[in-house]
N, C-alpha and C positions, 0 to 999 in steps of 0.2 A: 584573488579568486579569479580573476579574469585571465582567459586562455580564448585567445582569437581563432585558434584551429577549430574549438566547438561549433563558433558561429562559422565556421567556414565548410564544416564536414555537413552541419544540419542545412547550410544553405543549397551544397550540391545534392543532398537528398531530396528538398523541397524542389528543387527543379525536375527531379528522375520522377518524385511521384507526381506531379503535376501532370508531365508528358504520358506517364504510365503507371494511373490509380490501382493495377494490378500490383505493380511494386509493393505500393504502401501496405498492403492486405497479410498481415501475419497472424499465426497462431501460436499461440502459449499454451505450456502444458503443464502438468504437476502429478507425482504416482505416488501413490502411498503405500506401504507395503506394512506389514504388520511383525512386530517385533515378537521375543520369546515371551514379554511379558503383556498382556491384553491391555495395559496402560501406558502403553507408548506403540511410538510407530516410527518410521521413516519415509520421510517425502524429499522424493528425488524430481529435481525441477531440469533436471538434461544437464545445467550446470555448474550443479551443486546440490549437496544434501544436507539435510535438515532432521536433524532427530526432533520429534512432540512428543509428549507425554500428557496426559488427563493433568487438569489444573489438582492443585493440592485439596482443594476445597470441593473436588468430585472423587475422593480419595486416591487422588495422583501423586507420587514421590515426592513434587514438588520442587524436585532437583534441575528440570529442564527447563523450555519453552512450554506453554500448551496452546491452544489453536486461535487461541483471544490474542494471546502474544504476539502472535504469528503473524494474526489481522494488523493487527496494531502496528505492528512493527513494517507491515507493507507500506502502510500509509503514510507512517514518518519516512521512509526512504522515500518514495515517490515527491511526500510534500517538498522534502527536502533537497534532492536530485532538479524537480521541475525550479523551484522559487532560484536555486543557483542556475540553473543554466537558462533562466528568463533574466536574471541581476546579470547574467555575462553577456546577453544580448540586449541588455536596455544600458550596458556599460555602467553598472553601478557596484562602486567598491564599498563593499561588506560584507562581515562577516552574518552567515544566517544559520539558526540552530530549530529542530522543531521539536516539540514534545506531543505527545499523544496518550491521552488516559480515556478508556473506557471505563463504563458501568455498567454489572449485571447483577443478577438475582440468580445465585445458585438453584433453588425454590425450581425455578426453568427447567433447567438443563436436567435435574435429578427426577423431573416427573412429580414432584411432591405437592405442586398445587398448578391446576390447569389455568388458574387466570395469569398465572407470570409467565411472561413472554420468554419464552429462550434466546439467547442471544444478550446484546446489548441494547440498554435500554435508552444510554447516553455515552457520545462520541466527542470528546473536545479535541482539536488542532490547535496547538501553539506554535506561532512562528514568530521566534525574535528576530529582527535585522538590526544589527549592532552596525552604522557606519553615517556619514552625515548624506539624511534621505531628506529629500523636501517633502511635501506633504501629497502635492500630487503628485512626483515620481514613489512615492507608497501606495497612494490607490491605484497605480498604474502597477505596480509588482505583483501585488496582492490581487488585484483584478486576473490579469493574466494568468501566474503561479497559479491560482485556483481553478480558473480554466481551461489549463492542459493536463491537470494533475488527473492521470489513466485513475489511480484507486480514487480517490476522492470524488471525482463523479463517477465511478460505478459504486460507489458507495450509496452517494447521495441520490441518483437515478437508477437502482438498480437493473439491468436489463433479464430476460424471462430466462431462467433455469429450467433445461432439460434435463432428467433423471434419466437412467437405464441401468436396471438389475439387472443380471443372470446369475442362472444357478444351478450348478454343476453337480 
């Protein structure tokens, strides 16, 4: 797993934003655009596109991703992505896999009873590291990996959501 260019490409970065915290300051985007059927859609992230679809269980095809997936599946990238590229700078060989399962109440999202929360009600992260790890070179992974991981603390701390309609 270990590639020395990572640690070397993140290093000359950590010096550019140091010198100039304007650097480090980016923005992400994501557009959704609505497809022929009102049960899917397309979200174009600038570098790629994503077809969603209504989960099966809000009478959605069932055939694609839908927006829980989506969540879900950010978070195991991200877990994933950060926990390997913290094992290639703490120099530690193995292999790392993560799984992620939510829980929700349809009940939510359908409007059918106002005390079930919409959304997820529960969020598991699983991270296996299959390689020989001491015990504190594992709190130290796992400390970190969970510290840098972008979704998993705006998950966990979420920061304030601006809305803006218009209507044409």
């Amino acid at each position: 797993m270990s590639d020395s260019s990572l640690r070397e490409e993140q290093q000359s970065m950590k010096e550019a934003y140091e010198e100039d915290p304007e650097k480090a300051q980016i923005s992400l985007s994501a557009k959704g655009e609505e497809q022929s059927d009102v049960r899917s859609c397309r979200v174009d992230i600038g570098r790629a596109i994503y077809e969603a679809e209504l989960h099966e269980g809000a009478a959605g095809p069932g055939t694609g991703a839908c927006s829980g997936d989506l969540l879900l599946g950010a978070l195991a990238a991200c877990s994933q992505l950060t926990a390997q590229a913290v094992a290639d700078t703490m120099e530690i060989d193995a292999e790392i896999t993560t799984e992620v399962h939510g829980d929700l109440d349809l009940r939510g999202t359908l409007g059918i009873d106002d005390d079930v929360p919409v959304g997820f009600q529960n969020v598991r992260l699983e991270v296996a590291v299959d390689g020989d790890v001491d015990a504190e070179t594992a709190a130290a992974l796992q400390e970190y990996a969970e510290r840098y991981c972008v979704v998993l603390q705006t998950i966990s701390d979420p920061p304030g959501i601006e809305t803006e309609w218009s209507f044409d």
